[in-house]
N, C-alpha and C positions, 0 to 999 in steps of 0.2 A: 489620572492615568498612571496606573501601576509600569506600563511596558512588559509586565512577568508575563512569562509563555505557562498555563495550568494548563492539565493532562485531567480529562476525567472518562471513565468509561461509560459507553453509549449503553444506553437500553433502549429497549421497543418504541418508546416513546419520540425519539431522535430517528426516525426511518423518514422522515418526512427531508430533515434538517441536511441526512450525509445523501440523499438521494441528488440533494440538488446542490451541496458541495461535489458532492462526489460528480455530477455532470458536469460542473464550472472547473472545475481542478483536473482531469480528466480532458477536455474539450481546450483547455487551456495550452494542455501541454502537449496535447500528438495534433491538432488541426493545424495551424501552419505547417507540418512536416508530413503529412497523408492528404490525400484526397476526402476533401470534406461530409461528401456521403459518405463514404465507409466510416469516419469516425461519428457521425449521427446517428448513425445506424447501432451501431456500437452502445454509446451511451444512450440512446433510446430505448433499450434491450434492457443491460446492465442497470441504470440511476434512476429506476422508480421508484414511488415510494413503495408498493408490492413487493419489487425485489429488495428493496434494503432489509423491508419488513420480516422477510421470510431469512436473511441472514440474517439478521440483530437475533431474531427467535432462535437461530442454530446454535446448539450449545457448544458445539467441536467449534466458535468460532467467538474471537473477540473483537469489538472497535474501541479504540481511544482518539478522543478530541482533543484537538489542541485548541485552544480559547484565548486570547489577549484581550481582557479590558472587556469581558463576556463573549467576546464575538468570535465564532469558528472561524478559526484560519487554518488548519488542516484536517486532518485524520489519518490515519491506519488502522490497519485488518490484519489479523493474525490467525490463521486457520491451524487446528491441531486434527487435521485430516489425517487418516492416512493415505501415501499417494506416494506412488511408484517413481515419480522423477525426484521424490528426494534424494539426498545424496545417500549412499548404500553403507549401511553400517553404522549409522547413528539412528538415535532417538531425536527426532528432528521436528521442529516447525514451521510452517512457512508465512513470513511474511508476504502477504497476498499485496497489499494494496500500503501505500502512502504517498501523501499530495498535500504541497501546500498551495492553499491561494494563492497566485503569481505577486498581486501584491505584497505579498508578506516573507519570498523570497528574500534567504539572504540574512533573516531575522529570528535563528534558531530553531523555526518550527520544525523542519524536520530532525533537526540534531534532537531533539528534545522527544520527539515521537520516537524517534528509534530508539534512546534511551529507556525509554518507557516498553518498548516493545520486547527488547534484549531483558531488562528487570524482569519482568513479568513471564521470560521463557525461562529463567535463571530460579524464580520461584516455585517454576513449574517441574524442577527438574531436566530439562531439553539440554542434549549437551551441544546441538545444533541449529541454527537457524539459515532458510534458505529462503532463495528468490528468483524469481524471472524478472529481466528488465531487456527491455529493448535494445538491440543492437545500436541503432544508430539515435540514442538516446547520452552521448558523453555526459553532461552534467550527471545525470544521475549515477551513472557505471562509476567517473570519478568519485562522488561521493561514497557508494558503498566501498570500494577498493580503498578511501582515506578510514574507514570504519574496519578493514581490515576482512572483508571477503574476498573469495578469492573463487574465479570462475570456475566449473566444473563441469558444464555440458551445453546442451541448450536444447531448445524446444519449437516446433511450430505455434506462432499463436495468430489468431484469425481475427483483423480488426476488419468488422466488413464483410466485404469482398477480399479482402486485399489480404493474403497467407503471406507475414512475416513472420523474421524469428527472434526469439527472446536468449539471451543469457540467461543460464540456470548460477548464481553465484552462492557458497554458503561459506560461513564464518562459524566455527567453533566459540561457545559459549563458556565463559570461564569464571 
């Protein structure tokens, strides 16, 4: 057992593998804090393998895996959409999605995915990167504010039934 956190990017082939991370990871982290139909609802939607399928094929759109020892422990999504809630006046990308396995909390996956993600906007030329995270989400909000974003708006986001709201945060790319 190495313990090294690799980063590799997903293809079509892995629609199967993040549909059902991405449920676990996902499911993991809003159902204790939501009412549990709306978050099934949710990733029942969201974490097929159809829908993975049909992102992994979008070319405006990247995944990278995080792997320890072969085995997924997280992921992220970086969409190069363009979309009206960016922040205004940059060349921006949004990181859509990152999750780690609960188990694996704590043990660099996400520092290491967002590094990968920040690299790879920096390659892209992005002189921005944004995000929505849930309001009453602190681990994560703390985490990106220690990465050095900084809130800028926010947004309705619909898990459910249940219309909450998300922070819109972005960080300047350097």
């Amino acid at each position: 057992m190495t313990n090294a956190i690799t980063i590799r990017t997903a293809t079509a082939h892995d629609a199967s593998l993040l549909a059902s991370l991405g449920w676990k990871t996902f499911y993991e982290t809003f159902a204790p804090l939501n009412h549990e139909p709306d978050v099934k609802m949710y990733v029942d939607k969201n974490f097929t393998t159809e829908q993975l399928t049909l992102e992994l094929n979008d070319a405006l759109s990247v995944f990278f895996i995080a792997e320890l020892d072969g085995t997924a422990v997280g992921y992220a999504k970086l969409r190069m959409h363009p979309n009206k809630e960016a922040p205004p006046d940059t060349f921006s990308i949004e990181l859509e999605r990152i999750y780690s396995d609960s188990n694996y909390l704590g043990k660099n996956v996400g520092k290491t995915l967002l590094q990968t993600c920040l690299d790879f906007a920096k390659a892209k030329a992005y002189n921005t990167i944004w995000l929505g995270v849930w309001e009453r989400n602190p681990r994560a909000r703390a985490f990106y504010e220690k990465w050095g974003f900084e809130q800028y708006a926010s947004h309705d986001f619909l898990l459910g039934t249940d219309l909450q709201t998300d922070l819109l945060y972005k960080k300047k790319i350097t």
